[in-house]
C-alpha positions in Angstrom: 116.0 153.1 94.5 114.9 149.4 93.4 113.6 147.3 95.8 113.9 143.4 95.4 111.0 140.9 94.8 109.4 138.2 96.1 109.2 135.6 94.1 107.0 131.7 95.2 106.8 128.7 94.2 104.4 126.2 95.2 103.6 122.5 94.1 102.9 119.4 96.0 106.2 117.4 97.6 108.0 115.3 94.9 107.1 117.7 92.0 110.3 118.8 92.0 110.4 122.0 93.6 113.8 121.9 95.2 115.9 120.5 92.1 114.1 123.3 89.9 114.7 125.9 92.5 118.2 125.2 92.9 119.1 126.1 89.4 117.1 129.4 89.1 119.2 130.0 92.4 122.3 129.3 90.4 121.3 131.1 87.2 120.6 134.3 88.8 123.0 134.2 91.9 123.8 137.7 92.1 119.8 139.2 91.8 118.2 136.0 93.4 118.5 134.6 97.3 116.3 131.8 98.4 115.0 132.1 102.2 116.0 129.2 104.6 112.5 128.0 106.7 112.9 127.7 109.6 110.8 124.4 110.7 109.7 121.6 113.7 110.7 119.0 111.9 113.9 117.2 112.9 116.5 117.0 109.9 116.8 114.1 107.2 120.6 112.8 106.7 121.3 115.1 103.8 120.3 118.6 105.2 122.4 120.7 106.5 121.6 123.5 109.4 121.3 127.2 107.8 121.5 125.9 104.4 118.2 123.6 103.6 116.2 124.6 106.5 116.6 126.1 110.4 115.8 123.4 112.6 114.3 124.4 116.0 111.9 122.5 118.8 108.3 123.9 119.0 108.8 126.0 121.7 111.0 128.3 120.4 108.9 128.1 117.1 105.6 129.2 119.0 108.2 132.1 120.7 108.8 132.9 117.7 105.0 133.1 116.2 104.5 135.5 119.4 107.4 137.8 118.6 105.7 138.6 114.9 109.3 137.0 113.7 107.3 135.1 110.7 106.2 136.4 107.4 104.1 133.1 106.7 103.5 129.9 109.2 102.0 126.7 109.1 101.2 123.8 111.0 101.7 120.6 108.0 100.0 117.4 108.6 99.5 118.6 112.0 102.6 117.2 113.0 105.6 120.0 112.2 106.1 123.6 112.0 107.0 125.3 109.0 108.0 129.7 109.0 109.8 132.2 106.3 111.6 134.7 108.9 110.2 138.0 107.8 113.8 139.8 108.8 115.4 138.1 105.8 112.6 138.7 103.3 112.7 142.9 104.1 116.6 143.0 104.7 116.7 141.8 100.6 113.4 144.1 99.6 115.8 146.9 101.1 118.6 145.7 99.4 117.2 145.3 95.7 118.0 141.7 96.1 114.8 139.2 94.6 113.5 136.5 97.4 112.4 133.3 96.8 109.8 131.4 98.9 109.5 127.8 98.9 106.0 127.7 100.7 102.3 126.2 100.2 99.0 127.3 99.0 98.5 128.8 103.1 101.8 130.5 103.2 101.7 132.0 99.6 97.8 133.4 100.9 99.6 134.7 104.0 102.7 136.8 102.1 100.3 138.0 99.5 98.4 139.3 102.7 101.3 140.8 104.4 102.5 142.0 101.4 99.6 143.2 99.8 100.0 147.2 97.9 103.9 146.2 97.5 103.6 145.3 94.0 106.0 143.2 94.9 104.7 139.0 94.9 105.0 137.2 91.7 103.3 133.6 92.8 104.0 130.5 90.7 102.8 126.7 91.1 104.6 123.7 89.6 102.1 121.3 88.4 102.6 117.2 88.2 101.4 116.2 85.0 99.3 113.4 87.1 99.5 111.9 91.0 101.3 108.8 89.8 104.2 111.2 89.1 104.6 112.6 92.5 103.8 108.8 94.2 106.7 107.4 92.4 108.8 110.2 93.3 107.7 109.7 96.9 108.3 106.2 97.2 111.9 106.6 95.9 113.3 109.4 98.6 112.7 106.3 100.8 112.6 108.5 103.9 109.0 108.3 104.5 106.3 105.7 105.8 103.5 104.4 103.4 100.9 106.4 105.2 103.1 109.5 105.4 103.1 109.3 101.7 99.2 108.6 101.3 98.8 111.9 103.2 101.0 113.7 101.0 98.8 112.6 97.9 95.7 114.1 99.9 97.6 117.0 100.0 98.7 117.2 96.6 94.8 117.2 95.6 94.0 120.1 97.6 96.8 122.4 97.3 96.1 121.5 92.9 92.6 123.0 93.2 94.1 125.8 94.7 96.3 126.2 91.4 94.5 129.1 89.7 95.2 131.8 92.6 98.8 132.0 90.9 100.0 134.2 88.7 102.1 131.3 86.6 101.5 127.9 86.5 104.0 125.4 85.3 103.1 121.9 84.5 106.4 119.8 85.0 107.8 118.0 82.3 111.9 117.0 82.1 114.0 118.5 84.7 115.1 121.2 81.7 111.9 121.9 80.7 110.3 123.0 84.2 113.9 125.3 84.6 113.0 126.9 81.5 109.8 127.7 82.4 110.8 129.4 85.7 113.1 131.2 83.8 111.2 132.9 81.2 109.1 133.6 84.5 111.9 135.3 86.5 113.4 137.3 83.6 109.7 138.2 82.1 108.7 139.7 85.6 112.0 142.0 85.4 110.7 143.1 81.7 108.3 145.1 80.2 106.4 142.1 79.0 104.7 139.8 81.1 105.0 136.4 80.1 102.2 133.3 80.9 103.5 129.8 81.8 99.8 127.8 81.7 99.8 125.1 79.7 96.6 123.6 81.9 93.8 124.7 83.9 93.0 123.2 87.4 89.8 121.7 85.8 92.0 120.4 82.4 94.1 118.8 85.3 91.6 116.9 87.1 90.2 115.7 83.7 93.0 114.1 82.7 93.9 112.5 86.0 90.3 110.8 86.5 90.9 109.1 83.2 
């Protein structure tokens, strides 16, 4: 019998995670299911219930926590709740069908945990080529305050020094580029041969961004 995969992808917000994600969804649409977070946070204009996110209030969220109904949670920025349902995630191991995560460095830690002697987890971070990158990015969506933003750069810094627990790392170039990448990544992990997407190190990285 073959079980599915998990398959994440981390990077700070505005790297381009979603737009990337959506086409390796579309590519591989009969292997390849993303998982819908549920989440705190109330929705923006464009997102649509069941299909970009599950939005609940925190109450049901911490009922939730209590009832062991999450693979990974977090608290981000201290503000909203973010959790992968862990009924999804085993309903397409059993199945043979591949999940993907779209989590952070502390969720990624916590499915590796959970998931740990599996064999399952292939982990992979998208990498800005510098901060500038994601601050533009940011201040385009338009949907969040200056110091909203400013927080989400602090984050960005952390979660990059984090970079090297992956397995892959991709540093994004064009849109077609980064979809590439995670390509050769998806289809390598369903081969014989392993492939390595790491153009950079962490440390390359912050070189080049301090100059």
């Amino acid at each position: 019998m073959n079980f599915g995969r998990v398959f994440i992808v981390s990077g700070p917000a505005g790297v381009g995670k979603t737009t990337v994600c959506g086409r390796l969804l579309a590519a591989n649409a009969e292997s390849l299911r993303r998982i819908v977070t549920v989440t705190t946070r109330p929705p923006r204009p464009e997102e649509r219930e069941g299909i970009d996110y599950f939005f609940i209030d925190e109450p049901a969220f911490l009922r939730y926590i209590a009832e062991d109904k999450f693979l990974e949670y977090a608290n981000v920025h201290r503000r909203y709740f973010y959790g992968t349902p862990i009924g999804a995630v085993f309903s397409n191991l059993r199945r043979g069908i591949d999940s993907l995560l779209i989590v952070d460095v502390q969720g990624m830690r916590q499915v590796r945990k959970r998931l740990q002697g599996l064999g399952c987890v292939t982990t992979i971070f998208l990498m800005p080529e510098h901060l500038g990158v994601l601050e533009e990015r940011l201040q385009r969506r338009n949907s969040e305050k200056e110091e909203d933003i400013r927080a989400r750069l602090r984050s960005a810094e952390m979660e990059i020094r984090c970079a090297q627990e992956y397995d892959y790392v991709i540093v994004s170039g064009t849109r077609d580029e980064d979809f590439w990448s995670m390509q050769q990544v998806y289809s390598g992990e369903h081969s014989r041969f392993r492939i390595a997407v790491r153009p950079y190190t962490t440390e390359k990285w912050l070189q080049l961004t301090a100059l």
